[in-house]
Residue, then its C-alpha position, 0 to 999 in steps of 0.5 A: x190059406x189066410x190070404x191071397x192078390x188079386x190082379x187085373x189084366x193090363x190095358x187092352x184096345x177095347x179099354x181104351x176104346x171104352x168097350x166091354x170086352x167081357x167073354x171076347x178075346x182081346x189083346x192087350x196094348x203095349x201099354x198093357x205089356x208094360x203095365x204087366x211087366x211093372x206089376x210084377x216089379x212091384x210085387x217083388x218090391x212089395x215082398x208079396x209073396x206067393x206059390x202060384x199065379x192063377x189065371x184066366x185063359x183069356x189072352x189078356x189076362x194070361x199075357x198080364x200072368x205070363x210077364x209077372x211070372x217072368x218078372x218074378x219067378x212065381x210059376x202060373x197056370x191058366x184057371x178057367x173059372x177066372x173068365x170074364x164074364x159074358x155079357x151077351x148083347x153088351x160085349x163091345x158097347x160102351x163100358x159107362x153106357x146107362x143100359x149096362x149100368x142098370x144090367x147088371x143090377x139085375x142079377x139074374x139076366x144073362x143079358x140076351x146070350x151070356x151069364x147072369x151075375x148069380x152064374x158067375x158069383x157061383x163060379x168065382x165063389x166057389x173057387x174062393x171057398x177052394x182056394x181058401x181051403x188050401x195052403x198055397x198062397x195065390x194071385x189071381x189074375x183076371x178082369x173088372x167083372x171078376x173084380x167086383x164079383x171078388x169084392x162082393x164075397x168079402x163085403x155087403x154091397x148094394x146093387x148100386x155099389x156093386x154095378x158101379x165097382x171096379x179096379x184099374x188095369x194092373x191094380x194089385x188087391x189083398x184080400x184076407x179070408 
């Protein structure tokens, strides 16, 4: 595969609530209901193109495939390695908090109960290098965390860069291997 669309989950209430939600299970809004089955419009718009949706089993993300593949006939299936990462002692506290800033500058600490960032860098890379191995053309679906994980495997970023990057509810990336 050349190439593949990465998707973040719609608008949950936690998001709104400018609160990590991490490995937590969190529903998505109307707005977040909405945004998924827009998405999936412009991917049709767009000629993206695609053999299969994969996605995290956290409900969010999994509502967000489920109303793309509505949309656009693209079939999915739950991948568990796309979970958002745990971010133990910092689930539900404020997303733009100093203290979690400064966290996940520190790759790895499992802050208190969750997974260190090298934990879940080794988990999403290795799903990159099998997927890029493949000849289907995916998008997959998950969360901010995975995001900059994903990111961080196609480009050099600092610790500074790395903590601060992030992509909208339903924003649509390519990345090309």
């Amino acid at each position: 595969m050349t190439h593949f669309y990465f998707i973040r989950h719609g608008q949950t209430v936690w998001n709104v609530e400018n609160k990590i939600c991490g490995a937590t299970d969190i529903a998505l809004t109307e707005l977040g209901h909405e945004q998924a089955i827009e998405t999936g419009k412009k991917i049709l718009e767009q000629g993206i193109h695609a053999d299969e949706i994969l996605t995290s089993p956290l409900v969010r993300a999994k509502d967000t495939a489920a109303h793309i593949s509505e949309v656009t006939g693209i079939p999915y299936r739950i991948e568990q390695r796309l979970i958002e990462q745990n971010f133990g002692r910092y689930e539900s506290t404020p997303r733009d908090g100093l203290e979690f800033h400064e966290a996940k500058k520190h790759m790895a600490s499992r802050f208190g109960t969750g997974e260190s960032m090298m934990q879940l860098a080794q988990r999403i890379y290795n799903l990159l290098d099998d997927i890029k191995k493949d000849e289907k053309t995916y998008i997959l679906v998950a969360h901010n965390g995975i995001a900059r994980i994903v990111e961080s495997y196609f480009r050099e970023m600092d610790n500074e860069e790395f903590s601060l990057f992030g992509i909208k509810n339903c924003e649509i990336r390519r990345y090309d291997f």
